[in-house]
LOPA-70589 format. One line per 5 residues: number of its first residue (from 1); their letters; for each residue x, z, y of N, C-alpha, C, O. Coordinates in nm, 2 decimals, m for minus. Example, Ala and Ser with C-alpha at 12.3 -4.5 7.8 and 13.67 -1.06 7.14 Angstrom:
# residues 2
1 = AS = 1.32,0.78,m0.57,1.23,0.78,m0.45,1.32,0.78,m0.33,1.42,0.85,m0.33; 1.28,0.71,m0.22,1.37,0.71,m0.11,1.29,0.79,0.00,1.34,0.80,0.11
# end
This chain:
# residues 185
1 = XXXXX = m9.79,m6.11,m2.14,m9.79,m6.00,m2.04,m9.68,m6.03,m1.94,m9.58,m6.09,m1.97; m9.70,m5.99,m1.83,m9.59,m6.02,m1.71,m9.53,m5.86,m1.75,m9.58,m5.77,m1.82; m9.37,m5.91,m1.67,m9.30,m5.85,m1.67,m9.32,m5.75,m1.53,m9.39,m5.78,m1.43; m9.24,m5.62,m1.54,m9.28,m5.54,m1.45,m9.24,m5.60,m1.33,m9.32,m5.58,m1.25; m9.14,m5.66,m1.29,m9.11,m5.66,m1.15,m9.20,m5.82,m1.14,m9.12,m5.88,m1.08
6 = XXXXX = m9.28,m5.88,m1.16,m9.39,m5.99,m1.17,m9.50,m5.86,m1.13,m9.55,m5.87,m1.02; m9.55,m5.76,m1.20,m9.65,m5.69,m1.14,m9.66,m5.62,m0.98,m9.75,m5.55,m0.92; m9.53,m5.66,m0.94,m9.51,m5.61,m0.78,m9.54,m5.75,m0.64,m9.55,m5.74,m0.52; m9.54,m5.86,m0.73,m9.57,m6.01,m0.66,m9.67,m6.03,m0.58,m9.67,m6.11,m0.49; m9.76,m5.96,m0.63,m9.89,m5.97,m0.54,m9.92,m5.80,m0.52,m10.03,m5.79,m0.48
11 = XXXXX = m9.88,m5.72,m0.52,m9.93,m5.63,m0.45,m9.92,m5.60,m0.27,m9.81,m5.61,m0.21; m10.04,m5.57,m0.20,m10.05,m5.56,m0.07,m10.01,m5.43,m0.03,m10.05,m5.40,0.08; m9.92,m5.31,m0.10,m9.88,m5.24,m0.07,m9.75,m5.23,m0.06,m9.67,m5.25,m0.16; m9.72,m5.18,0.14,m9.60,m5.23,0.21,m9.49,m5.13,0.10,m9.39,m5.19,0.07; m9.51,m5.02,0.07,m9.41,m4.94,0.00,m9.34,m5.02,m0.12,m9.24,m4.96,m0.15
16 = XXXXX = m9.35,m5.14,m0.19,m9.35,m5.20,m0.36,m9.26,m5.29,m0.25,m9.28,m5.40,m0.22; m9.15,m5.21,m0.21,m9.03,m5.27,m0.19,m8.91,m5.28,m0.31,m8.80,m5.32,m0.28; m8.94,m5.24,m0.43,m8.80,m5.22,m0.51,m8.78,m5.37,m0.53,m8.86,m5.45,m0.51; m8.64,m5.37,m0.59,m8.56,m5.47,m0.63,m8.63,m5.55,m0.74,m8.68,m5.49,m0.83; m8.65,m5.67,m0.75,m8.70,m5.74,m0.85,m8.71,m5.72,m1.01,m8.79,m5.76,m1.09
21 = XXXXX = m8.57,m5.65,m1.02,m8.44,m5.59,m1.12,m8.52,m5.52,m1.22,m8.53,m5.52,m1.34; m8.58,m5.46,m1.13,m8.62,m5.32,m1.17,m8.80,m5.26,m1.18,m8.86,m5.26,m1.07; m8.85,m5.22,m1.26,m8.99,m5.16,m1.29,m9.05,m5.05,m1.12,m8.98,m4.95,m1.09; m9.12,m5.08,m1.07,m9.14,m5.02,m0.97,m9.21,m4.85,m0.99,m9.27,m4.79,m0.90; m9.19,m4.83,m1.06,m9.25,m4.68,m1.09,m9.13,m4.58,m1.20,m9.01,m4.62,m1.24
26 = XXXXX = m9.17,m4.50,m1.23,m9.11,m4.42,m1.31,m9.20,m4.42,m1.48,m9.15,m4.41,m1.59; m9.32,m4.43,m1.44,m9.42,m4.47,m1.53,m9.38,m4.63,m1.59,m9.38,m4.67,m1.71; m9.35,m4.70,m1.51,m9.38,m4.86,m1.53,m9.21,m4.82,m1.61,m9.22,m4.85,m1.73; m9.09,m4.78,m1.59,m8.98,m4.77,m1.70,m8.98,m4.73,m1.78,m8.90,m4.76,m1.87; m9.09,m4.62,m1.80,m9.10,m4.58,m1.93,m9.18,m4.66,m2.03,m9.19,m4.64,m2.15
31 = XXXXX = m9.26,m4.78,m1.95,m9.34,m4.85,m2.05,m9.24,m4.97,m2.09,m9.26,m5.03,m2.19; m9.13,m4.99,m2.00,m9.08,m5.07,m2.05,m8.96,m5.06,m2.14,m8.90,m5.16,m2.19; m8.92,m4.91,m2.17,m8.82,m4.84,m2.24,m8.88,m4.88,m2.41,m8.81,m4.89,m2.51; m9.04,m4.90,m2.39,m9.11,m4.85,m2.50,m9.13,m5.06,m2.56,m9.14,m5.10,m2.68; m9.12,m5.14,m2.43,m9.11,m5.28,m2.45,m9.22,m5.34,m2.43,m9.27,m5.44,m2.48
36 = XXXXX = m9.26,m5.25,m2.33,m9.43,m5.26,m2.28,m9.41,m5.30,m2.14,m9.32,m5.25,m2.07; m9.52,m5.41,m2.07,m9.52,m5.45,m1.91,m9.63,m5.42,m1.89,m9.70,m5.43,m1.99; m9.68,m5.38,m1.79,m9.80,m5.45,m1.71,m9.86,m5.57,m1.69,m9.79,m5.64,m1.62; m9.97,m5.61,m1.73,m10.04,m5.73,m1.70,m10.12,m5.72,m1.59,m10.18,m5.62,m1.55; m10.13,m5.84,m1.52,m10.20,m5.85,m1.44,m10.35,m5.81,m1.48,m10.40,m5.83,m1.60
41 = XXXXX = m10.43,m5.75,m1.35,m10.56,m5.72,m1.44,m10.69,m5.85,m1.46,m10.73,m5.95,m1.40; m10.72,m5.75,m1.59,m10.78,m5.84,m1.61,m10.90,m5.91,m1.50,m10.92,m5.87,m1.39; m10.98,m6.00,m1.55,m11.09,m6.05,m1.46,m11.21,m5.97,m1.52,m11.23,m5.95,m1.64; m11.28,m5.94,m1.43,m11.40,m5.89,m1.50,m11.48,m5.99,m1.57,m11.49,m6.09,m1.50; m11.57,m6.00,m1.72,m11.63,m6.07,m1.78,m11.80,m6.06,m1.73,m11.89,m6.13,m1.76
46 = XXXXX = m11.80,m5.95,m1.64,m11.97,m5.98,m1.58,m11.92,m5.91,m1.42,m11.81,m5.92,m1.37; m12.06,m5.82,m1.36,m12.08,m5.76,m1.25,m12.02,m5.62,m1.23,m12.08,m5.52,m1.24; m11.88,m5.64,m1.21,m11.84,m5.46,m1.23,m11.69,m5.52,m1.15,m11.66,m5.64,m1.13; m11.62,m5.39,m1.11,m11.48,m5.45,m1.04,m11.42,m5.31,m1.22,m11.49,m5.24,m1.29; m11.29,m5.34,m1.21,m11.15,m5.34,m1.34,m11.13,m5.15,m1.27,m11.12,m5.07,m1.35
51 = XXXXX = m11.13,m5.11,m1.13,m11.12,m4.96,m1.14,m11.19,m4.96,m0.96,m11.19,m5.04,m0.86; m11.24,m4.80,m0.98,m11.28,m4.81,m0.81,m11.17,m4.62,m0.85,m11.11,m4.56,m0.94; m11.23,m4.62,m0.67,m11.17,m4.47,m0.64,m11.28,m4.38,m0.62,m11.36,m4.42,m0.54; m11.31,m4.28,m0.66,m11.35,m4.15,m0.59,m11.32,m4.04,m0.61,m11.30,m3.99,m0.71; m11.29,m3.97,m0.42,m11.19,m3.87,m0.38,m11.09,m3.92,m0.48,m11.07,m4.04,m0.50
56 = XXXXX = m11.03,m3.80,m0.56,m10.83,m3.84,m0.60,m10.89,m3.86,m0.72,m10.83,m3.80,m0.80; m10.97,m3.92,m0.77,m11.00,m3.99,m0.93,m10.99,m4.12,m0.94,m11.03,m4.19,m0.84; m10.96,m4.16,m1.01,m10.98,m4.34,m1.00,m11.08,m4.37,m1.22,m11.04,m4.35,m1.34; m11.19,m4.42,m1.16,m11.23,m4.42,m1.27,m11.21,m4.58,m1.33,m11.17,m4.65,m1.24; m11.22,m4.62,m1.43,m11.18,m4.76,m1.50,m11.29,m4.80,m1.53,m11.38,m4.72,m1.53
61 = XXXXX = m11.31,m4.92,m1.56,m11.40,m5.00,m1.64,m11.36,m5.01,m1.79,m11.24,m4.97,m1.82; m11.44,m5.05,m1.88,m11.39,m5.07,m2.03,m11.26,m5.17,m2.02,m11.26,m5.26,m1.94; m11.18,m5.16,m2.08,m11.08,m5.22,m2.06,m11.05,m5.27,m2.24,m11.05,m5.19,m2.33; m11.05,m5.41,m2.23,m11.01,m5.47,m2.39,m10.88,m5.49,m2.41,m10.79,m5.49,m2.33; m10.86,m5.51,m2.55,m10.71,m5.54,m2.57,m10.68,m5.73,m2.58,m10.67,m5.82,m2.67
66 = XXXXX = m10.66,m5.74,m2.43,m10.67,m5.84,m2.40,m10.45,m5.84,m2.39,m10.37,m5.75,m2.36; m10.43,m5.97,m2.42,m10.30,m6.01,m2.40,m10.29,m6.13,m2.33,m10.38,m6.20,m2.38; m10.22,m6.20,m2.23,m10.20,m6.31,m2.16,m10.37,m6.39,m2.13,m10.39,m6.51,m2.12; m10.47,m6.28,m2.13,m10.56,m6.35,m2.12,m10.66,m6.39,m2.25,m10.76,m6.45,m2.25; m10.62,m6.34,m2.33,m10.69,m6.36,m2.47,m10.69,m6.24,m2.54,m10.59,m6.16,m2.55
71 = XXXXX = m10.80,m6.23,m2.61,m10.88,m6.11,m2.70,m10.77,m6.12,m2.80,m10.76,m6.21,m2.87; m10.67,m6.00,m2.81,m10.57,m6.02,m2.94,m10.67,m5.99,m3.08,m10.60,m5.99,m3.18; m10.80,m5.96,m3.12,m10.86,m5.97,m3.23,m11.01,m5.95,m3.19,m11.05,m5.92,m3.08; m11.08,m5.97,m3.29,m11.23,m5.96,m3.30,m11.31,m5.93,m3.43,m11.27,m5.98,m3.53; m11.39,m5.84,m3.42,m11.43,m5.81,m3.56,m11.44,m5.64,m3.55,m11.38,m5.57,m3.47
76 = XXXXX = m11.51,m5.59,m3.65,m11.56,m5.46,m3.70,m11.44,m5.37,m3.77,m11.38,m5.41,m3.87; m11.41,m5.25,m3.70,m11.29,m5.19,m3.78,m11.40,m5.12,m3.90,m11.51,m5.06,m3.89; m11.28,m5.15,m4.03,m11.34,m5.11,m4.17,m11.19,m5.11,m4.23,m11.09,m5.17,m4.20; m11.23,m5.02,m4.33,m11.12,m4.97,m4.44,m11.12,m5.06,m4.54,m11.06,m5.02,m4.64; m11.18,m5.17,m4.53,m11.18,m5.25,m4.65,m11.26,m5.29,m4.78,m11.28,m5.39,m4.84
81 = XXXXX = m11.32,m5.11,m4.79,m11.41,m5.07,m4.87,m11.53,m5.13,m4.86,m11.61,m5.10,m4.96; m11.60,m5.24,m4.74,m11.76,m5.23,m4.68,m11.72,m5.32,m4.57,m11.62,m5.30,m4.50; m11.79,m5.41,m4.56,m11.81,m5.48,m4.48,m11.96,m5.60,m4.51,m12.07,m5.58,m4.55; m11.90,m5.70,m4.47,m11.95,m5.79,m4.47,m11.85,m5.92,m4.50,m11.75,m5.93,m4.43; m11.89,m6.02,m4.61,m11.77,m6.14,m4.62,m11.79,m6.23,m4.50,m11.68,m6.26,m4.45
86 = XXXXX = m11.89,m6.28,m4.43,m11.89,m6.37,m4.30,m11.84,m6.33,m4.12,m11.84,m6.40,m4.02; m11.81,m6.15,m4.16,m11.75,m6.12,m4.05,m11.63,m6.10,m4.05,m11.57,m6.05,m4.15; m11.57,m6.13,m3.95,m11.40,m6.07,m3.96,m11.39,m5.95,m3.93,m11.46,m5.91,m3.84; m11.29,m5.85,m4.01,m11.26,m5.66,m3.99,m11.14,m5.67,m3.93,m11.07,m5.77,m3.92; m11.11,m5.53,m3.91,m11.00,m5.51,m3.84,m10.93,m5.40,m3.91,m11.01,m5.32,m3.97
91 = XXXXX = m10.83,m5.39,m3.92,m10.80,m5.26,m4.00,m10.75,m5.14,m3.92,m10.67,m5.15,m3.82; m10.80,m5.01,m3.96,m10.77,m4.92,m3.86,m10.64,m4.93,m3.76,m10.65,m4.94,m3.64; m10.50,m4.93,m3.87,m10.42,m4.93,m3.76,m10.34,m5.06,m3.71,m10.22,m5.05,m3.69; m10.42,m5.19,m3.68,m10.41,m5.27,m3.63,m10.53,m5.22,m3.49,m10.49,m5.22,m3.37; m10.64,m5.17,m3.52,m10.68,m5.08,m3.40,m10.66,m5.05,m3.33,m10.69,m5.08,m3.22
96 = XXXXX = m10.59,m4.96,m3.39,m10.50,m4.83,m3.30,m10.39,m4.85,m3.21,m10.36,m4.78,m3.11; m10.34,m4.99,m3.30,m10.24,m5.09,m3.20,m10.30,m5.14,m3.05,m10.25,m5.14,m2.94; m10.43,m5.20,m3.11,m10.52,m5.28,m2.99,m10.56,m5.16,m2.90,m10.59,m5.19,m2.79; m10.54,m5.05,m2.94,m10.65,m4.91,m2.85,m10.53,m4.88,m2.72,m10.55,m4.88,m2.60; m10.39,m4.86,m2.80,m10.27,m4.88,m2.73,m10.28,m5.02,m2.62,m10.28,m5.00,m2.50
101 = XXXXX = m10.28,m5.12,m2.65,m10.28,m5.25,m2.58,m10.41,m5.24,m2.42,m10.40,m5.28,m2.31; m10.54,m5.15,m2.51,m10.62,m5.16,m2.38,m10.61,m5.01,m2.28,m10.67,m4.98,m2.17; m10.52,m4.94,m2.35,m10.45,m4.81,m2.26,m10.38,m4.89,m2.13,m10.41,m4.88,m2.01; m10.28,m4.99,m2.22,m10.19,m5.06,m2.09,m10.27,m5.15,m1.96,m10.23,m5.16,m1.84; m10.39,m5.18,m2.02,m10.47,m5.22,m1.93,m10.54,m5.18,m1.85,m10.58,m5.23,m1.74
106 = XXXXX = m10.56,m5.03,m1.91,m10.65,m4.92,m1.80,m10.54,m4.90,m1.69,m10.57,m4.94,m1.58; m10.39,m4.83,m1.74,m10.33,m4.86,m1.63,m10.28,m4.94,m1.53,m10.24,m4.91,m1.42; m10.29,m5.08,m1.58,m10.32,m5.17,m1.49,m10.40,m5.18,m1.38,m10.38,m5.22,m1.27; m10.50,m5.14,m1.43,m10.63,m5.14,m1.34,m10.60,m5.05,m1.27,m10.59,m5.08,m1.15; m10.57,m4.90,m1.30,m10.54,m4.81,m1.21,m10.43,m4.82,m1.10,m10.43,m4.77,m0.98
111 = XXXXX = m10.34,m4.89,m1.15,m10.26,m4.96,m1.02,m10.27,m5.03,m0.92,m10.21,m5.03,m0.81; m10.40,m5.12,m0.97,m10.49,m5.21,m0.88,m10.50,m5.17,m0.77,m10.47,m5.22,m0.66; m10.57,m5.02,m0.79,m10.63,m4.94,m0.68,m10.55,m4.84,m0.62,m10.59,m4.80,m0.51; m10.46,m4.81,m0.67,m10.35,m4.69,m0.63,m10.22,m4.76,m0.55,m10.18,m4.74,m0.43; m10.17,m4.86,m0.65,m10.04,m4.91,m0.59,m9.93,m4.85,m0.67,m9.83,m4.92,m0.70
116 = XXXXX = m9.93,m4.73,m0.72,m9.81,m4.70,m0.74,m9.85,m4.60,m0.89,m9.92,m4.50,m0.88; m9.80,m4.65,m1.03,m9.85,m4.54,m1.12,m9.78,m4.39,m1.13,m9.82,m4.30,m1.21; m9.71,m4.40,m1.06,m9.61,m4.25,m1.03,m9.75,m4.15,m0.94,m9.77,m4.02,m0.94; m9.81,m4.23,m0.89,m9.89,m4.07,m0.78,m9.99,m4.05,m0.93,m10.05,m3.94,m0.90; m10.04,m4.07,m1.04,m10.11,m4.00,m1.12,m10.06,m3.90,m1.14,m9.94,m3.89,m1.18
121 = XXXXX = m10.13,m3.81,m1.12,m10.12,m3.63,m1.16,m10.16,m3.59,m1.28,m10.13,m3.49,m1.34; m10.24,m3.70,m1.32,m10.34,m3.60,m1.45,m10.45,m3.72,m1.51,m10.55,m3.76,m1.45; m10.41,m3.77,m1.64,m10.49,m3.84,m1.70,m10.65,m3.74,m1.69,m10.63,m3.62,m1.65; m10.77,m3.76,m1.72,m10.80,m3.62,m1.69,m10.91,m3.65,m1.82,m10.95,m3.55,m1.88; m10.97,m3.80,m1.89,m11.06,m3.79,m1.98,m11.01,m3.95,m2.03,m10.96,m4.03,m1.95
126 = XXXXX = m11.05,m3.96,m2.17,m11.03,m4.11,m2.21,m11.16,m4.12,m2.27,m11.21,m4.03,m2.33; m11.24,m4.27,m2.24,m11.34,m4.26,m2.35,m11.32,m4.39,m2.42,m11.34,m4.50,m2.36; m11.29,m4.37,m2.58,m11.28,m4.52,m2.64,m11.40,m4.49,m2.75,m11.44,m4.39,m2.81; m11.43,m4.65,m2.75,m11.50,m4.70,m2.82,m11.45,m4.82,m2.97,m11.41,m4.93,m2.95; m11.47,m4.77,m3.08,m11.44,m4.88,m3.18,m11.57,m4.91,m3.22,m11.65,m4.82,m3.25
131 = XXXXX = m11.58,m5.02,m3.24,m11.66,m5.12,m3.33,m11.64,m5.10,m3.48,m11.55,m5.15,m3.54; m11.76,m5.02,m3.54,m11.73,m4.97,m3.67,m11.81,m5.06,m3.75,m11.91,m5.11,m3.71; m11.74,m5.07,m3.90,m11.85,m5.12,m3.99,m11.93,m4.97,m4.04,m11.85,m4.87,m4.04; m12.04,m4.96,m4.07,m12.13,m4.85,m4.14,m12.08,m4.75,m4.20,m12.14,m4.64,m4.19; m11.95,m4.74,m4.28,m11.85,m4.65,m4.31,m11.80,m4.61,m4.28,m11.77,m4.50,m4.32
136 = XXXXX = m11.74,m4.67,m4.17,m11.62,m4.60,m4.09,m11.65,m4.47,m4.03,m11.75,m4.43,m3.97; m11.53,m4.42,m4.05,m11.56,m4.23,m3.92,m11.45,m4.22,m3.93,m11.41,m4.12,m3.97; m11.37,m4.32,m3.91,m11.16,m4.28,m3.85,m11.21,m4.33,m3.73,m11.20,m4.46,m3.75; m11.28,m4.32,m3.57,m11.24,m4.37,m3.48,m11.17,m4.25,m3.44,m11.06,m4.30,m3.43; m11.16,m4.15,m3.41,m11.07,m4.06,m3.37,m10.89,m4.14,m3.37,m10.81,m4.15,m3.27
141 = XXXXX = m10.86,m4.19,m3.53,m10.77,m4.18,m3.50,m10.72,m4.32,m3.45,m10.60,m4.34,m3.44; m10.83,m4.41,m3.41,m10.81,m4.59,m3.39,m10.78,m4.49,m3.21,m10.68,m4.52,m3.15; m10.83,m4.42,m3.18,m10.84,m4.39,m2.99,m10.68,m4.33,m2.98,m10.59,m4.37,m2.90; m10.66,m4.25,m3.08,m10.51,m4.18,m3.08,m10.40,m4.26,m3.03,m10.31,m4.20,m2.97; m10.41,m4.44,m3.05,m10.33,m4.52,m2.97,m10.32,m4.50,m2.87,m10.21,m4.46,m2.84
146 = XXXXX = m10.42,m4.50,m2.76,m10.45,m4.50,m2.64,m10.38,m4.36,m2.60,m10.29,m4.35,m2.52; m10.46,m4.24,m2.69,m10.35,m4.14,m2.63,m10.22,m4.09,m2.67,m10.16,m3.99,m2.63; m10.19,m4.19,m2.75,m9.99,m4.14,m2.79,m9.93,m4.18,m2.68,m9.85,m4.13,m2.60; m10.01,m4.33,m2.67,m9.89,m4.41,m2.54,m9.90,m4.35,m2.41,m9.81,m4.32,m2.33; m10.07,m4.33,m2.39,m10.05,m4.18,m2.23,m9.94,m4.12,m2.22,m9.84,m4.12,m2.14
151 = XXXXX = m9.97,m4.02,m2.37,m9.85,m3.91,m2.35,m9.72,m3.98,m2.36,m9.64,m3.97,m2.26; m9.70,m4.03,m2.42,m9.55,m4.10,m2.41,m9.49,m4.17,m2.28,m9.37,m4.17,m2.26; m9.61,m4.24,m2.20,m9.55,m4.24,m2.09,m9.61,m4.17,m1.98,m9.54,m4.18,m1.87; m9.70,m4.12,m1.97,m9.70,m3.99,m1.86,m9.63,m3.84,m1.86,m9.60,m3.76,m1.76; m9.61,m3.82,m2.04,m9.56,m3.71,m2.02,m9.69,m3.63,m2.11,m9.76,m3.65,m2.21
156 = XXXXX = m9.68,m3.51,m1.99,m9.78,m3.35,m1.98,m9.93,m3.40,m1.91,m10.04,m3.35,m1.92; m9.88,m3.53,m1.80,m10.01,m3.57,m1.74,m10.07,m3.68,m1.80,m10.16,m3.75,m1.75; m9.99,m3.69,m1.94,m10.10,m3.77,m2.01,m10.21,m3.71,m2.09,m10.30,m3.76,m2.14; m10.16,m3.57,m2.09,m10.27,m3.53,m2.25,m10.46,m3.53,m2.16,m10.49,m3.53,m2.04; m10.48,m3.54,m2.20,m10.67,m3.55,m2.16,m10.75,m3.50,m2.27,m10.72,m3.47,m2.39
161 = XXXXX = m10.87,m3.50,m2.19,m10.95,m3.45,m2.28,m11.04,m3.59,m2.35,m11.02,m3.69,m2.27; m11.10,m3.60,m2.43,m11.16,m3.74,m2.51,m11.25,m3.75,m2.56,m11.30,m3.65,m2.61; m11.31,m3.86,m2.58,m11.38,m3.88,m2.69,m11.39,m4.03,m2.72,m11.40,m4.13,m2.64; m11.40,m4.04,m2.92,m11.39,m4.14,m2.94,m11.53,m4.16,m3.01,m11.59,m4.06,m3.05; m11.59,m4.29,m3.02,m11.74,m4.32,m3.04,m11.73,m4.45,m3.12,m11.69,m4.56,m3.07
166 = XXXXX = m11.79,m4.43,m3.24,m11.84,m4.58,m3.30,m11.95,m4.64,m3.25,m12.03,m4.57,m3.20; m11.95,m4.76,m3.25,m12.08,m4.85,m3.21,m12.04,m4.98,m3.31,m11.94,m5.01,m3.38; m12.18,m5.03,m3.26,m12.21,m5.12,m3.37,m12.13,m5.27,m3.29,m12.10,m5.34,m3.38; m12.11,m5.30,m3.21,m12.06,m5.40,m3.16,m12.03,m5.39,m2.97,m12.10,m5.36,m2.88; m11.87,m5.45,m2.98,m11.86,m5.41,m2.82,m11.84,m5.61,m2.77,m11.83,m5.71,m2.85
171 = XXXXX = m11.85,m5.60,m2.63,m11.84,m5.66,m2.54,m11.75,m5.78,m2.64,m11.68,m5.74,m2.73; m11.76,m5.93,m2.62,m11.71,m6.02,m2.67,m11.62,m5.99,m2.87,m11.51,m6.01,m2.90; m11.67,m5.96,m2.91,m11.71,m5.91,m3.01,m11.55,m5.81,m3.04,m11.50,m5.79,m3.14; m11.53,m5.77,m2.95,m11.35,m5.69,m2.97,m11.39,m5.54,m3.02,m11.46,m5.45,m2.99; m11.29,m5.56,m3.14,m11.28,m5.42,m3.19,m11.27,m5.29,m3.12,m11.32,m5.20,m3.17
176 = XXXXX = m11.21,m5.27,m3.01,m11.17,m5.17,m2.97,m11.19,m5.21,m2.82,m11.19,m5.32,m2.77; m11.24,m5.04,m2.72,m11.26,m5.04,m2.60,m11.21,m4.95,m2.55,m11.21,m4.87,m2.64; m11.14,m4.88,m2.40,m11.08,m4.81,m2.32,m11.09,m4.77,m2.21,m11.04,m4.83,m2.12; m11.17,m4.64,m2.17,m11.18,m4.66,m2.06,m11.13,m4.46,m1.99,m11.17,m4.35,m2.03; m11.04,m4.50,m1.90,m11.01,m4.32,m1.81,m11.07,m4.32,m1.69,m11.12,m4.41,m1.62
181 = XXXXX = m11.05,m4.17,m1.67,m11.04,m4.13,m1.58,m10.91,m4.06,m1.56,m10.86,m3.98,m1.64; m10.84,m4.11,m1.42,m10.74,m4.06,m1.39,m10.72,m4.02,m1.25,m10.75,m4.09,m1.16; m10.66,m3.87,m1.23,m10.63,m3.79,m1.12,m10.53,m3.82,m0.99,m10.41,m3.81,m1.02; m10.53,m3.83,m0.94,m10.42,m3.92,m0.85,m10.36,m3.80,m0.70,m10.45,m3.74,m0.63; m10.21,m3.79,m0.68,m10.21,m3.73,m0.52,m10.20,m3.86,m0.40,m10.20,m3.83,m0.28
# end
């Protein structure tokens, strides 16, 4: 993951004047309080752009728990109890880890388009997706990653409204998917 004052290198907005020193947002210090950067965003894997705008919303694309460019896991989250031996599982809260990981990415993305993660007003919906084996019904709490770390670094404009959804298999076979909508002035 780049470091926060590396996520200000290529930005085309004239304001991302701060000091190299320093996280350019109020949001971006709090992720780094927590030992968390921004990554550059990701590339899209087919026909879609990482976040667009409409009016003060910025909606996301699914966002994976991608690190330095690579899928940090693959495989079906299961409790252990049920699976399959030829597939790889995931365990819920290594999940929940990964759900957190593609939170950081949604804001990434949302920066893409904003410039600055301080004008978010209001996370306003999250929708994650885990890759379940047939047993599973903890995705509620695999998505709770995604929303601890909101609230933890937005605050009051992190709490949202959600939902989390099993499916049988997501995009490059990754356990876990992320995607907001976020409110912006």
């Amino acid at each position: 993951m780049s470091t926060p004052a590396e996520t200000t290198s290529d930005s085309t907005d004239s304001q991302d004047s701060t000091p190299a020193s320093t996280p350019v947002s109020a949001v971006e210090q709090r992720l780094a309080e927590l030992g968390l950067t921004l990554p550059e965003v990701a590339a899209p894997v087919a026909a879609y752009v990482p976040a667009v705008i409409s009016g003060n919303h910025v909606y996301t694309s699914g966002q994976l728990p991608f690190v330095n460019g690579k899928l940090e896991a693959t495989g079906k989250v299961s409790t252990g109890t049920e699976g399959y031996a030829d597939e790889p599982t995931v365990s819920p809260e290594d999940a929940q880890r990964f759900a957190a990981i593609c939170a950081v990415n949604a804001l990434a993305a949302v920066k893409s388009v904003i410039g600055d993660l301080d004008r978010i007003t209001r996370i306003v919906k999250v929708v994650g997706f885990v890759s379940s084996d047939p047993t599973f019904t903890g995705q509620p709490g695999v998505i709770n990653g995604a929303s601890d770390l909101l609230g933890r670094v937005l605050g009051e404009a992190g709490q949202h409204a959600r939902s989390a959804v099993g499916v049988a298999v997501l995009p490059l076979d990754s356990p876990v998917e992320v995607e907001l909508i976020a409110e912006f002035s």
